[in-house]
C-alpha positions in Angstrom: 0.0 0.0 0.0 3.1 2.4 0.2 3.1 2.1 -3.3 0.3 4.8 -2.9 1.7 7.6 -0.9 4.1 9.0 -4.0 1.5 9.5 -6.5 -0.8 10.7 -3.8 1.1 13.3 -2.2 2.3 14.2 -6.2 -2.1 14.7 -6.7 -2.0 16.6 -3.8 1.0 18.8 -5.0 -0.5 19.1 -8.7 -3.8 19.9 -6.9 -1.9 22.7 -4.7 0.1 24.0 -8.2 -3.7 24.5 -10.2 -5.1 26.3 -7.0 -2.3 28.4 -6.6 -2.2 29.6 -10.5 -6.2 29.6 -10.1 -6.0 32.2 -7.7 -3.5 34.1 -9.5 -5.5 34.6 -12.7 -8.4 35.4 -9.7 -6.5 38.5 -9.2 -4.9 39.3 -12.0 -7.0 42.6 -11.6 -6.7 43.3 -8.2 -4.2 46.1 -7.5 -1.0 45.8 -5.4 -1.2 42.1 -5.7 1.8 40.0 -5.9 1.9 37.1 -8.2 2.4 33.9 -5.8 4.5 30.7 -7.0 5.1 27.1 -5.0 8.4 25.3 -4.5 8.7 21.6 -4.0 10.9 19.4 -2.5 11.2 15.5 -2.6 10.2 13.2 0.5 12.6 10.4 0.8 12.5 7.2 3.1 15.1 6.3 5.9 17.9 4.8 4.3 17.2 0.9 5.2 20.5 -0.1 4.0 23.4 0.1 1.9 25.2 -1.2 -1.3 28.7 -2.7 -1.4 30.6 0.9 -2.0 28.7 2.0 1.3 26.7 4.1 -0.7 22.8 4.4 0.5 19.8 2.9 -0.8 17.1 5.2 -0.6 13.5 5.2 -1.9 11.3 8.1 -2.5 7.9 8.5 -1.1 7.1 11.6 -3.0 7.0 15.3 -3.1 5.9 17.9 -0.9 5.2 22.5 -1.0 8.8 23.1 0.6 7.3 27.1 0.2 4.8 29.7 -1.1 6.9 32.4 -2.8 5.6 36.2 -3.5 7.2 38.1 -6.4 7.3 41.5 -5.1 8.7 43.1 -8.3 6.7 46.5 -8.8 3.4 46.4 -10.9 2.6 48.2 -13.8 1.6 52.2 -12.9 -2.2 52.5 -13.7 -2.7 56.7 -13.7 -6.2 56.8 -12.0 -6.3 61.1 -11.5 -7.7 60.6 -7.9 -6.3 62.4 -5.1 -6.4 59.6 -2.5 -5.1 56.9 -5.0 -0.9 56.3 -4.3 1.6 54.1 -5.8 5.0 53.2 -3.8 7.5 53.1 -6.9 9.9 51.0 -5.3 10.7 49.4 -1.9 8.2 49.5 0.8 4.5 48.9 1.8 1.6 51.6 3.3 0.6 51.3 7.0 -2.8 50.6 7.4 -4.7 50.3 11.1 -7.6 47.2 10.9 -10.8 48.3 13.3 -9.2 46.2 16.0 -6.3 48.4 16.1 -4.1 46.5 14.7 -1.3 47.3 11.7 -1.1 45.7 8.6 0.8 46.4 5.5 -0.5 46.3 1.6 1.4 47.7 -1.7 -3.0 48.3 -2.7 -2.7 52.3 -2.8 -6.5 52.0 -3.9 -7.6 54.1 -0.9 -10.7 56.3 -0.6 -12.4 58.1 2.3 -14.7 57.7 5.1 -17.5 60.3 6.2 -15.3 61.3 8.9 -12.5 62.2 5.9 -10.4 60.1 7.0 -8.3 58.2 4.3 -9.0 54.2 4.1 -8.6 51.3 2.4 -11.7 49.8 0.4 -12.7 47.1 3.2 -12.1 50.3 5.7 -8.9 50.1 7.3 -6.9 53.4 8.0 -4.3 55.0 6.2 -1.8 55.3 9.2 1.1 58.7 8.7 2.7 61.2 10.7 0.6 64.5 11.4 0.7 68.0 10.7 0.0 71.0 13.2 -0.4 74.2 11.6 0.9 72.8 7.9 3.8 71.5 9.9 4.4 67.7 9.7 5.9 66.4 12.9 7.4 63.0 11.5 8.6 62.4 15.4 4.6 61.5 16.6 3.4 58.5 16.7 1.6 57.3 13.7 -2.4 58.7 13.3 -4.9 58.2 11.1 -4.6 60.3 8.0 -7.2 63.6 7.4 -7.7 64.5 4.2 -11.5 65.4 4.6 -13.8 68.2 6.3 -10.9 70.0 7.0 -10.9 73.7 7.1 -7.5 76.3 7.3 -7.1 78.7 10.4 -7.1 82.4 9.3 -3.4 84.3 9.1 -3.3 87.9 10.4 -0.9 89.9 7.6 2.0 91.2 9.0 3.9 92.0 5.7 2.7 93.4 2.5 4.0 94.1 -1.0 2.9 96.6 -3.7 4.9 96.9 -7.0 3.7 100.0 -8.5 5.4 103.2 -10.7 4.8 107.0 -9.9 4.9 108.9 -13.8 7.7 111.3 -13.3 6.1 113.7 -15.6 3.5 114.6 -13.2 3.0 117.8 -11.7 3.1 118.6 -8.3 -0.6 118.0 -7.1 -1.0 114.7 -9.1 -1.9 111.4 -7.3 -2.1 107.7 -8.1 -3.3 105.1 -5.8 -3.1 101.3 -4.4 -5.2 99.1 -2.6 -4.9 95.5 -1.4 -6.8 93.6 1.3 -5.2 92.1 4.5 -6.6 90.0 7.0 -6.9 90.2 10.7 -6.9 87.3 13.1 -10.1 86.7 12.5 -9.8 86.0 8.5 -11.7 89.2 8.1 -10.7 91.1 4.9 -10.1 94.8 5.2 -9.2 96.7 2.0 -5.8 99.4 2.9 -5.8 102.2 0.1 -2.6 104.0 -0.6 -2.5 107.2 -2.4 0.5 109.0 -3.6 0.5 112.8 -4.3 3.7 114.5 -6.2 4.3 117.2 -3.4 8.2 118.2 -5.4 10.2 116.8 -7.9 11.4 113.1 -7.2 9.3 113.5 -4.1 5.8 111.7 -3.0 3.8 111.5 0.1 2.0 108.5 0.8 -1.0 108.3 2.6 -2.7 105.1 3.5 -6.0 104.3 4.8 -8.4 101.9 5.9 -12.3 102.1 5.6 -13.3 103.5 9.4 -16.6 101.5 9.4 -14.1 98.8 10.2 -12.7 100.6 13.4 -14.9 101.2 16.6 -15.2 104.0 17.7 -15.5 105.0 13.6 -14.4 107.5 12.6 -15.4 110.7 11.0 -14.9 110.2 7.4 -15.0 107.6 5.0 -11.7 106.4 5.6 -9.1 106.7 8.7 -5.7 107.2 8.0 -3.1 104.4 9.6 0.4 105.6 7.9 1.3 108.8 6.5 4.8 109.8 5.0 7.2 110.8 2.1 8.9 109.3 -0.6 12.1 110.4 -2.2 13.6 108.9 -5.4 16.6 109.9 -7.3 17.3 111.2 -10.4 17.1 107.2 -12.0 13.7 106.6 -10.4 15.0 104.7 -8.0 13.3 105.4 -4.6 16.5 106.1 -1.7 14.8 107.1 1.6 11.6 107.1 3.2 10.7 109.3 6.2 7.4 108.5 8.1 5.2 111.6 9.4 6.3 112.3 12.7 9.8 111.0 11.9 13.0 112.8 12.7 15.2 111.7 9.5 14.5 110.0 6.7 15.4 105.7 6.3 16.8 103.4 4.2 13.9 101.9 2.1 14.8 98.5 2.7 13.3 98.6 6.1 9.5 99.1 5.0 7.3 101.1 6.6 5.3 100.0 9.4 1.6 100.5 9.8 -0.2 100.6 12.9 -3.6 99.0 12.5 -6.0 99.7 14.4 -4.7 103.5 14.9 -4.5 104.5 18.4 -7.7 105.1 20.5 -9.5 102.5 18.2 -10.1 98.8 18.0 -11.2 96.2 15.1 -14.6 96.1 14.8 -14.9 92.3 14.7 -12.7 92.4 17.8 -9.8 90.9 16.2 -6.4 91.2 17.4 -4.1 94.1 17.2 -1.7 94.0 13.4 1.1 95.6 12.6 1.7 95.3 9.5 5.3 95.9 7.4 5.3 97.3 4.3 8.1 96.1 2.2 9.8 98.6 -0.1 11.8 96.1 -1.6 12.3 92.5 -3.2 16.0 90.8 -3.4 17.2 94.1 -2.5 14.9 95.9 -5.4 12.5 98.9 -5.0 8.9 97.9 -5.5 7.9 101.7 -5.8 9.7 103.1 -8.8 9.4 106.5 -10.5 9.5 106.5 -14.2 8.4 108.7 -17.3 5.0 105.6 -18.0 2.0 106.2 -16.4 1.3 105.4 -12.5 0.0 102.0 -12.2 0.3 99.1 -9.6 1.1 96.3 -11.7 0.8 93.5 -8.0 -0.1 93.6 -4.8 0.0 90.7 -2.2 0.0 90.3 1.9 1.3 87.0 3.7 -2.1 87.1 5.3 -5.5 84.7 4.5 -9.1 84.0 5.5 -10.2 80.8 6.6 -10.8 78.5 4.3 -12.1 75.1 3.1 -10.3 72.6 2.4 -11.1 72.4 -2.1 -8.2 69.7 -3.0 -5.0 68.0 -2.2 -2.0 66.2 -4.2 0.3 63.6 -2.7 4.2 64.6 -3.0 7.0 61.8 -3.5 7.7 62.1 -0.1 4.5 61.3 0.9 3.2 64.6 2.2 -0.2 65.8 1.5 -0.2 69.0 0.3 -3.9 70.8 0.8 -5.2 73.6 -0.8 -8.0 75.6 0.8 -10.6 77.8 -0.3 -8.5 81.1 0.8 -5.5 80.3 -1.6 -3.9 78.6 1.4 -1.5 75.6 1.2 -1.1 73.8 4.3 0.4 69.8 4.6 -2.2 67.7 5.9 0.0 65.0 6.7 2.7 62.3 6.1 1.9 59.0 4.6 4.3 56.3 6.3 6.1 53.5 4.5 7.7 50.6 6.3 10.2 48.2 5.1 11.3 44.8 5.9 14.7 42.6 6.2 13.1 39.8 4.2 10.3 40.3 2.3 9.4 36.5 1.5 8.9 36.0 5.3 5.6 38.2 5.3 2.1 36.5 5.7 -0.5 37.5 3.3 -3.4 38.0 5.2 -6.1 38.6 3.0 -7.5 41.8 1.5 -4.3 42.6 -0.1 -2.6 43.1 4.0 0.5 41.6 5.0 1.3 40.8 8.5 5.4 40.4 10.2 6.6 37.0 10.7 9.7 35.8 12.7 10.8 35.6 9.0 10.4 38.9 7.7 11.7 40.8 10.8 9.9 43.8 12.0 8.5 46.4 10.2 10.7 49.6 10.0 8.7 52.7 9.6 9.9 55.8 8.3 9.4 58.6 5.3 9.1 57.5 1.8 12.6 57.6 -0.2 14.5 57.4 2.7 16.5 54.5 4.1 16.0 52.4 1.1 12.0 52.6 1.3 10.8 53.4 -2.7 8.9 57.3 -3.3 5.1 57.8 -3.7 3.3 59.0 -6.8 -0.5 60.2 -6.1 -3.1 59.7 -8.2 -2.5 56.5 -9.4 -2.0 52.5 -8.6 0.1 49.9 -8.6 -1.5 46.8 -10.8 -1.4 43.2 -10.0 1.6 41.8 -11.6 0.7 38.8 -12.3 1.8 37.6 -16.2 -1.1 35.6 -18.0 0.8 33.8 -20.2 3.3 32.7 -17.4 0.3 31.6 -15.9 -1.2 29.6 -18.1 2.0 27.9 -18.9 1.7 26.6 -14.6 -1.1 25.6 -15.3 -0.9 23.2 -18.4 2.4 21.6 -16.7 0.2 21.1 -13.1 -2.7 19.7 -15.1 -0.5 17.1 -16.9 1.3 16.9 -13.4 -2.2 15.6 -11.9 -3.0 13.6 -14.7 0.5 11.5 -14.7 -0.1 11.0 -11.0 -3.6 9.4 -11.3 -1.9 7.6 -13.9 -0.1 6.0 -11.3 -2.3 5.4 -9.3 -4.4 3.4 -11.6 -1.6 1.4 -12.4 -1.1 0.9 -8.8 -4.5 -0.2 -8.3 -4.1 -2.6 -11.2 -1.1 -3.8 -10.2 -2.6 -4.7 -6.3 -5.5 -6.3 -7.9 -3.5 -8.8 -9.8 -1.8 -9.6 -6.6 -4.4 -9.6 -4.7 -6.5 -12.4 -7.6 -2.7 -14.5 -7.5 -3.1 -14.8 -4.0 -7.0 -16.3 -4.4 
């Protein structure tokens, strides 16, 4: 009856080939998956005795799955165009947290969101990262959950602003030309500053700016209150040399902006916002913004370091992992990290289903860290890494396991043929 086991355990082998290959071609569409392939090895007897050289006599009692190996080579890139979508494009796996707390790890960078805007995988586990604090990531913390939903940006109070505009030096004395640009308070509120220039000499401007007084309490008088009042003094090149402040003893180097004062004093914001100063810089990279030349006055920019709150409108997904949002108010804050771990030995992982992976003795722990950094591969958003399982490799397993089976209950047969004829001998 021994004569059995061989072609047995080689049924049971063929049987383990087809349903390995079977559930390749299963997921030959199912991203991140790696394309899985069996190794045998031979079962042999105890050696019951020897020939005259000494040498053993051994008999084999068939074949056995010596392992289950996982190619990990990288999958084709499928471009999907959706912001919560990743690819690692080399070494590494995501982090993911299962609803029992515990972390798994997948190559699947199919991930979506949750009502809570939280980033998940498809069957709901959490995208696990480092987090940000005030568009700060903090890649010391401990690893969190991922936001990249029903988010909203704090509001920045200005405290610098910019205007690049030109006085016409053919004006006359008595001539004006103006600016305006909002800033924001610590509330996000938006108040519009006007600056207008008057030619009071030649190569010399006052400034006067102002903000509306409806937005000051007590208001004031007139339509608009002014918060910064001075002169400007250019050369004979239109280049602007000195700036002297009303109430100023001397005149300043233009590089060190002029500061305005809102609210002025004796008044408050209206919303009851916060006190801002406010620079005004004169110059860029050591260039005058204000410049007088022989074109017409005109402001060709304005801008102020300030913003509104804001919703959060979209986000992208840097090779390093960071999520880059942009809000509503123009504001660009990081949202957060994704985290990549790496392993000693790849091979050693447990597939655990639903495209996870779990540590094994094997594998060696997981060693988290930043994407393209200590060997771990970089992450592309908006797209997918595709199973990379080869169809005609696979079809080629299967013919030789089929034939594999069939030569084994071959065997058998002959076998059972073989015991029968004994079996009538002995009758």
């Amino acid at each position: 009856m021994g004569s059995f086991s061989s072609p047995l355990s080689g049924l049971t082998a063929a049987q383990d080939q087809l349903q390995t290959v079977s559930n390749n071609l299963a997921n030959i569409d199912t991203d991140g998956y790696k394309d899985q392939t069996l190794t045998f090895s031979d079962i042999f007897a105890q050696t019951s005795a020897t020939n005259g050289s000494g040498d053993p006599l051994q008999t084999g009692s068939g074949v056995a799955v010596s392992s289950t190996d996982s190619d990990f080579t990288e999958g084709t890139k499928d471009t999907t165009d959706v912001s919560s979508n990743m690819l690692i494009s080399g070494n590494g796996f995501f982090v993911t947290q299962s609803s029992t707390g515990a972390q798994d790890y997948t190559r699947a960078g199919d991930f979506t969101t949750n009502n809570a805007g939280q980033l998940t995988t498809p069957n709901g586990e959490l995208v696990l990262g480092y987090p940000a604090v005030s568009g700060v990531v903090n890649t010391s913390a401990a690893l969190q959950p991922l936001q990249v939903g029903n988010l909203s940006s704090p509001a920045v109070a200005s405290t610098t602003m910019n205007i690049s505009a030109n006085l016409d030096a053919d004006s006359t004395v008595g001539d004006t030309a103006s600016s305006s640009l909002p800033v924001y308070d610590s509330l996000g509120t938006s108040h519009t500053l006007s600056v207008t220039y008057t030619m009071t000499a030649a190569d010399t401007w006052s400034y006067n700016v102002t903000i509306p007084s409806s937005d000051l309490t007590p208001a004031g008088t007139g339509a608009t209150t002014t918060v910064a009042s001075g002169t400007l003094n250019f050369n004979s090149q239109g280049v602007l040399t000195s700036v002297q402040p009303t109430g100023a003893a001397a005149t300043s180097d233009p590089s060190a902006g002029i500061t305005i004062t809102i609210p002025p004093s004796g008044t408050t914001l209206a919303d009851g916002a916060a006190a801002m100063p406010i620079t005004w810089n004169l110059e860029t990279a050591g260039s005058p913004t204000i410049t007088q030349t022989a074109t017409a006055s005109g402001t060709s920019a304005t801008s102020t370091n300030g913003f509104a709150s804001g919703t959060l409108s979209n986000y992208t997904v840097g090779t390093d992992g960071t999520i880059e949002g942009t809000f509503s108010s123009g504001q660009t804050l990081a949202l957060g990290q994704v985290a990549v771990a790496s392993f000693a030995n790849n091979q050693g992982l447990a597939d655990s289903g639903n495209n996870d992976y779990q540590p094994t003795a094997a594998s060696g722990s997981a060693v988290i860290g930043v994407a393209g950094t200590g060997g771990r591969g970089t992450v592309i958003g908006g797209s997918v890494e595709e199973s990379n399982v080869n169809i005609a490799s696979e079809f080629a397993k299967l013919i030789v396991a089929q034939q594999a089976y069939s030569a084994n209950a071959k065997s058998i047969t002959t076998f059972n043929q073989v015991s029968q004829s004994t079996l009538q001998m002995l009758q």
